[in-house]
N, C-alpha and C positions, 0 to 999 in steps of 0.2 A: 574406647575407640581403638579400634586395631594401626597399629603403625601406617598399614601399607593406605588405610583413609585416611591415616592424619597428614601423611604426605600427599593423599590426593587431592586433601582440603587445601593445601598450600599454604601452611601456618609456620615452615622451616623459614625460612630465614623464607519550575512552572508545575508541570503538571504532573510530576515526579511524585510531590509529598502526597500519597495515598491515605495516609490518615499521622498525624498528628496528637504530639504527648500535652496531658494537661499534668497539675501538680492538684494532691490531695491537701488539706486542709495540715494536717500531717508533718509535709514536706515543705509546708511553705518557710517557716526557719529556714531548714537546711537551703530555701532557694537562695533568702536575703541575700549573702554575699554574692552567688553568682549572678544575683539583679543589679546589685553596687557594680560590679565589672560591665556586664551590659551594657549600661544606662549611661557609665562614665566612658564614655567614650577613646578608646586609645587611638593616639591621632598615626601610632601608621599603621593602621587594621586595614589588612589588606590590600597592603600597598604592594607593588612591584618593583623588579631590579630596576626598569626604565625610571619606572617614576621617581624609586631613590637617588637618582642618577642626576634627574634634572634636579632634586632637592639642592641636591650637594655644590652641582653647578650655580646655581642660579645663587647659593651663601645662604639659603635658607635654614639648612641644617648644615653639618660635616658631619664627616664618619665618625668624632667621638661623642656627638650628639644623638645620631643613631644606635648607637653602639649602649649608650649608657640607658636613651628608650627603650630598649629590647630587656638591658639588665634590670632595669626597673620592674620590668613585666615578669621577667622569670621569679621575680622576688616576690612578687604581687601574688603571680596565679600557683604559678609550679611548686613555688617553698611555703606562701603560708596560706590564702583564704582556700583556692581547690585543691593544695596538695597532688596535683597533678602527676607530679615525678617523673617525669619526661626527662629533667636535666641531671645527673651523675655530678658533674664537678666543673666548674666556671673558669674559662682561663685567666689566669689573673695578672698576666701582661695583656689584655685585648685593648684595653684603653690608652695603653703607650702605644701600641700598633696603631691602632684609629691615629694617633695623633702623628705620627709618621707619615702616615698616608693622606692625612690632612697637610700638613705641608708638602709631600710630593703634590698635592692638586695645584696649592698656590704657586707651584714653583713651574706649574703647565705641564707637569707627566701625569698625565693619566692611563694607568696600567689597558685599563681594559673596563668591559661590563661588569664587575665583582670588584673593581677599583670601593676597596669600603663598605662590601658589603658585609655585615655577617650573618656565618652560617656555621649550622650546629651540625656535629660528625657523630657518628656512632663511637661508642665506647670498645669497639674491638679494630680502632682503625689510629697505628701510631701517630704518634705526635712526642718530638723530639724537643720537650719541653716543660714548664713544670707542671701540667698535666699528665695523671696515670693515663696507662690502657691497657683494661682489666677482664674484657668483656664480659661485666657483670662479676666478677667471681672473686672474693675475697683470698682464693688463689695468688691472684695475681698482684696483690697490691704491693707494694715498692718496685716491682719492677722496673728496668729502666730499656727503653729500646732505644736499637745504636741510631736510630736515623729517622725524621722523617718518613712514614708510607709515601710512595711515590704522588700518590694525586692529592696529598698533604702538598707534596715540595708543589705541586702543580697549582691549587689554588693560592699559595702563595706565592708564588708570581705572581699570579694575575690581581694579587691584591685583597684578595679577599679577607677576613678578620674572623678567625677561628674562633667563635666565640663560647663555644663548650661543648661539653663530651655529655652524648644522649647516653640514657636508658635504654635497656633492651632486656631482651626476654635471654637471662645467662647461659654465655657458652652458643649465642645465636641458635636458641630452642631448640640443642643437640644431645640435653643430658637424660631426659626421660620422656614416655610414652606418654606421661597424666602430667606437663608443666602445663603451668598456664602463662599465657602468653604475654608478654612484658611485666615480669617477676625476674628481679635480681635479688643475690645475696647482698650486693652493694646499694642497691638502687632502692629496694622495694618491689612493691605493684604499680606499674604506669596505668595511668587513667585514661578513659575515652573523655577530652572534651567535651563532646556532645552532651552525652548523657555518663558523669560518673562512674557508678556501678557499673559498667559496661565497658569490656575489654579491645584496648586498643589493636590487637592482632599484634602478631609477632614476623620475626624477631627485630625489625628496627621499629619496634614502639615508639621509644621516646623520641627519631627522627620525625616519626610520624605525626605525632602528637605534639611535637614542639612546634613543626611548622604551620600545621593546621589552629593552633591555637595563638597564633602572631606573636610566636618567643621569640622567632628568627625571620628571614627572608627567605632563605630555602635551607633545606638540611642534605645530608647524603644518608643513605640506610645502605646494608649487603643485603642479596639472597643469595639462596642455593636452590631452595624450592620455596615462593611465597613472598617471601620475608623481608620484600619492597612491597609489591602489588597488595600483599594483604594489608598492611596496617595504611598506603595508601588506603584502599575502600574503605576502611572501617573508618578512617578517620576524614575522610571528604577532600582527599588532595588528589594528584599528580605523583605516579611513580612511573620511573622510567628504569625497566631491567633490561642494560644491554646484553648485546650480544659477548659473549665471552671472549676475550682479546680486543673487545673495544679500548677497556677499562684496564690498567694494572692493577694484579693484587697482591703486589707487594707489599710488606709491611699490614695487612690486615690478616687477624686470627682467623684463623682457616676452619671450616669444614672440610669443604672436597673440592678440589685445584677444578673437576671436570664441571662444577654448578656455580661456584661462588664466582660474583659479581658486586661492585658494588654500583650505587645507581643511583641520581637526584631524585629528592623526593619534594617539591614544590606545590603552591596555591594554582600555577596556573604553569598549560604545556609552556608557555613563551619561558616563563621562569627555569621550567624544569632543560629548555632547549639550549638555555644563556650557559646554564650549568654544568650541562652534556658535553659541551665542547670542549670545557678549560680538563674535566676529567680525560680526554682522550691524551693519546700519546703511547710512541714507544718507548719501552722499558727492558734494558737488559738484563733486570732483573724476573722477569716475566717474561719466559718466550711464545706467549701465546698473545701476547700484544703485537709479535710480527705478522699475525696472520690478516692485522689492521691496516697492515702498510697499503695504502693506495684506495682505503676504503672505508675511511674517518676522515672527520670534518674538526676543525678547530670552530669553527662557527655552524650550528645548528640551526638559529632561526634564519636564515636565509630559506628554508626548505618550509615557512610557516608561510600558510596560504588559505585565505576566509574559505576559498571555492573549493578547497583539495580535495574534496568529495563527490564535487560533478566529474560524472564515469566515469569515476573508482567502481573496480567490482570485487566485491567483499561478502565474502562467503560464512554463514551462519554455523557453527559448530552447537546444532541443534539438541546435541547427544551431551552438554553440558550443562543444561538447562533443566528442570523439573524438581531441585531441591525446593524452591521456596515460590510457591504460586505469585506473590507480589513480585516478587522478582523477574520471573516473568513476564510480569505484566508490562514493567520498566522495560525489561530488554524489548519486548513489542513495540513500544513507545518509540525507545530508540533508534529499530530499525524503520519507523514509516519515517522518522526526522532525519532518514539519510537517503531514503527514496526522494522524498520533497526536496532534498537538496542536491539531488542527482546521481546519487549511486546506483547502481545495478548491483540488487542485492540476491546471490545466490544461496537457496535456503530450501532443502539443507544442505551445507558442505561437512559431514560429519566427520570428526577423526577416528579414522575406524579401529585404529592400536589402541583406543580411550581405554585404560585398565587392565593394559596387558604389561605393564615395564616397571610396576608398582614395585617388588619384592625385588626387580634386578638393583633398580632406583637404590631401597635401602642399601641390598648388600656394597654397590660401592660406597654410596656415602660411611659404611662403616668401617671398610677398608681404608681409604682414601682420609677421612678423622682421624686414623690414628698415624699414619706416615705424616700428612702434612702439619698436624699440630705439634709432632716431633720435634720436626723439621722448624718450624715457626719458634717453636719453645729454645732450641738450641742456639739460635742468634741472640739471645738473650744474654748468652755469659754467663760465666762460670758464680757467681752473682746473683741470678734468678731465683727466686724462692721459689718455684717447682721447675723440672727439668724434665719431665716427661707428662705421656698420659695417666700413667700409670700412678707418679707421686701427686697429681690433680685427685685421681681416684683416694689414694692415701689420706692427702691432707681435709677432704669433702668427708671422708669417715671419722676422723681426731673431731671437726670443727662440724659434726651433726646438726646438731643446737642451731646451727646460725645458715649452713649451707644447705639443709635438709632438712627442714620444716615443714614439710609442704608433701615433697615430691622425690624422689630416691634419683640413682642414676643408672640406669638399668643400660640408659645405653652405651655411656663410659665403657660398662664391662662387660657387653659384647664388641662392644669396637679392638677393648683390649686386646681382646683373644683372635684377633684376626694378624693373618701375617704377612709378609711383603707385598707388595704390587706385583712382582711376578709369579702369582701365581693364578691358575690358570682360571678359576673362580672370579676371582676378578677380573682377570679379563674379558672372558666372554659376557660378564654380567656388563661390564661398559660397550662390549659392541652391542649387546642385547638393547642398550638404555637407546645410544646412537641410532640404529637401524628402528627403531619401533616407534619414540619418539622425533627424529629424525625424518629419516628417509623412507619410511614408510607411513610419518606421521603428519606432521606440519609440508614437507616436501612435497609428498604423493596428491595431498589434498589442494593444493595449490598448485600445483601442475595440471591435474586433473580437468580443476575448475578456471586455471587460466585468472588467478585470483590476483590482489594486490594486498592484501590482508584478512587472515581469521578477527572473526568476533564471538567475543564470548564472556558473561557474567563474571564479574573478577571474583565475586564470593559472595556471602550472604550478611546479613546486617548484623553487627556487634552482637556478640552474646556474651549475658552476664558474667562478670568474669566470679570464679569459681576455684579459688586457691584448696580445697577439697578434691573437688574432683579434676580438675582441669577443665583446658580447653573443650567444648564442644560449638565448631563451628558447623554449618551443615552442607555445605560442599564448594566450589571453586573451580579456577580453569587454569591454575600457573606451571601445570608440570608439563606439559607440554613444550613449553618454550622454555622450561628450567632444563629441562635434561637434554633437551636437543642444543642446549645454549645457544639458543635462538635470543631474537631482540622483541621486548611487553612491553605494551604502555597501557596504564589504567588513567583513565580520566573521570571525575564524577558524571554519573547518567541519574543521579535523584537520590530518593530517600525513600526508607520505609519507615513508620510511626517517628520520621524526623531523625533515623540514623543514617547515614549516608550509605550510597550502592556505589559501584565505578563499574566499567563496562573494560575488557581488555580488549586491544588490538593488538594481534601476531603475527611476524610472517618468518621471514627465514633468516638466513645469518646476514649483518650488516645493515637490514632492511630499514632501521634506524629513520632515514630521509622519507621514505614514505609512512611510516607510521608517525613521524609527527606531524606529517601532512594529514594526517586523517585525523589525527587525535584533534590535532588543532580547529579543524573546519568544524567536526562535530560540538566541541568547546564554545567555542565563539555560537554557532547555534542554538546552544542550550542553553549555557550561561547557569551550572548548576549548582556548582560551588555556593556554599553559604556558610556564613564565620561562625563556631561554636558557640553553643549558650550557656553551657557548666552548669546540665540540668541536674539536681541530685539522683532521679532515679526517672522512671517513667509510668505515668500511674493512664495505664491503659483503659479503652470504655470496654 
């Protein structure tokens, strides 16, 4: 696969089920355990922040009850029967925190909605504690960073209980053209719940996978391009990719300062809405969280509304569609189930730049990789076992064997060889990204049509994953709103042979309040979401 598709694939950072997997005679062994999980019932499959809420209130549970049900599970699914590999490394103060915060309840403070709840972070997002953050890469291990990432210090306010550091696809699926997607040097191969063999999407995998397989309550994952919305679809959740300056990204391993976000990845929009809020805030360590002032919310679901759909008019980006016939078919589905519910759906609204910002796309993100990862690595101290891009490149060639098994780093050393941000390559390649996907892109078409949101196919159903060859997904719709860092939200729209699809809603910057207006009315309509069955493979008719 040529780069400029694998970023267009977006793999960087009821009446739905069409047809249905059976198990061969074969496979039924390898099902036994994942029918033991099944059939054994975990009693908070699929529970919500609300509902842990009233648990907690009501003395049914506490947050180190919670806490240690979730550690049960990750012990259960992730470390030994499906080896899942979604979790990296467990914090091992979470159950002194739970029990903190259990006493703040009986003493009548309750922080907030995330009062107790836990939630699993990506592995390239600090944590000033005895947990690494490594993003995947044996690079990084001892490292110690000075501080809390900011929307670390933030869901710590609010109570939340860090409960571990995810898998991801290393280096947030930035070091070659042929990875495959949630593959660390540290981690492993993250698995698709769903269906095993079958690759979770990248780069926040193990976010993805951990919440969709009830490890956590909700998780956080980054993009730059994808790498929420995709391993949401593929794994049957809720991602939500803000708008850039919604979110700080301080203290998380960079890509490209102009794409990187980080963003809830939830069972359900209400979850992923509770979520979105406690992340917001300014940061003076990030000046592009000013750009939020006046135009963020500390509370999200106030804007969740069953009807948000009656006359909405929401425009088809028809020119993304035709990779995968079945998917199709879903998206048809989902747009007569927004007609019935009142939309005015205008179809087609196509994005007419579709394929024109692909190769400008790369060149910053290669620029921009190696200043900011510098720049990230440098806060580290004099301490850090690697200190540039360059000694990552070093230490990846010494430690082959273990770092490079698989897949080379081809784009390390192109990113190397690129040189400052002022030069003029770069810059005109980020007005090119801005203007095409931008203002010429997502803006024009929504002006045009007088729209309230794009729709359009998040990506295509799990494909086996392929530590050989790599990824091959077969197409998507994230770059659009990745390069214009604009505000995604995928929600499930069904399944194909029982792997999950999500459908994306885009609009322009901040537009956050109405797209979870939309994402939510369609949710609550569909009700699509279905909890994983840890199937070993899928034995097609």
């Amino acid at each position: 696969m040529r780069r400029r598709d694998f970023l267009r694939c977006g793999f960087l950072g009821g009446a739905a089920a069409i047809a249905g997997p059976t198990l061969s005679s074969c496979q039924k062994g390898a099902q036994s355990s994942a029918d033991e999980i099944v059939n054994n019932a975990f009693e908070l499959e699929e529970i919500t922040i609300a509902e842990l809420q009233e648990e907690m209130q009501s003395g049914r549970l506490t947050a180190r009850s919670i806490a240690e049900m979730y550690l049960s599970r990750i012990d259960d699914i992730d470390h030994n029967n499906q080896e899942l590999k979604s979790v990296l490394e467990l914090n091992p103060d979470a159950l002194a925190i739970a029990d903190r915060l259990d006493a703040e309840r009986r003493e009548g403070r309750v922080r907030g909605a995330l009062h107790g709840i836990p939630i699993i972070i990506k592995d390239n997002i600090d944590t000033a504690d005895k947990m690494q953050t490594t993003a995947g890469s044996l690079a990084l291990l001892g490292s110690k960073v000075p501080e809390d990432a900011f929307i670390v210090q933030q869901l710590r306010k609010a109570g939340a209980i860090i409960l571990a550091k995810a898998n991801l696809s290393e280096w947030a699926n930035f070091r070659s053209t042929r990875s495959s997607s949630g593959w660390s040097a540290r981690g492993g191969q993250t698995k698709n719940p769903y269906v095993l063999d079958r690759n979770p999407c990248g780069s926040s995998s193990g976010s993805g996978a951990a919440v969709s397989a009830n490890l956590c309550s909700v998780s956080i994952g980054t993009e730059t391009d994808g790498s929420i919305v995709c391993p949401a679809t593929a794994n049957g959740v809720v991602g939500i990719k803000p708008t850039i300056g919604l979110v700080s990204r301080s203290g998380i391993v960079p890509i490209a300062h102009s794409q990187d976000t980080a963003g809830p990845m939830a069972r359900t929009v209400e979850d992923a809405a509770i979520l979105l809020g406690v992340l917001t805030g300014l940061d003076s360590e990030d000046e592009s969280t000013l750009r939020s002032k006046g135009k963020s919310y500390a509370d999200y679901t106030q804007f969740l509304d069953t009807r948000g759909l009656q006359g909405a008019r929401i425009g088809v980006a028809r020119n993304t569609f035709g990779f995968h016939e079945k998917i199709d078919e879903l998206m048809e589905e989902a747009i007569d189930i927004m007609k019935q519910m009142g939309a005015e759906i205008i179809d087609p609204a196509n994005l007419e730049t579709d394929g024109e910002f692909g190769d400008s796309e790369y060149e910053v993100l290669l620029y921009e990789f190696k200043a900011d990862l510098n720049k990230y690595l440098s806060r580290l101290g004099p301490g850090a076992p690697v200190k540039t891009l360059e000694e990552i490149i070093e230490f990846n060639e010494r430690n082959r064997e273990k770092e490079m098994p698989y897949f080379e780093q081809e784009i390390f050393l192109m990113a190397e060889e690129k040189g400052p941000l002022t030069e003029e390559t770069y810059i005109k390649a980020l007005e090119n990204n801005h203007r095409l996907a931008g203002k010429e892109g997502i803006d024009k078409t929504i002006q045009q049509h007088r729209l309230e949101a794009i729709i359009a196919p998040t990506g295509g159903p799990a494909w086996t994953t392929d530590l050989v060859n790599g990824d091959h997904g077969l197409g998507g719709s994230s770059s659009f709103a990745a390069v214009s860092g604009y505000a995604n939200i995928t929600v499930p729209a069904g399944s194909v042979f029982g792997l999950p699809v999500g459908i994306s809603f885009f609009a322009g910057a901040f537009s956050e309040p109405t797209l979870i207006k939309l994402a939510y009315s369609f949710e609550q309509a569909t009700k699509y979401r279905k909890a994983p069955q840890f199937l070993p493979t899928l034995d097609l008719p």
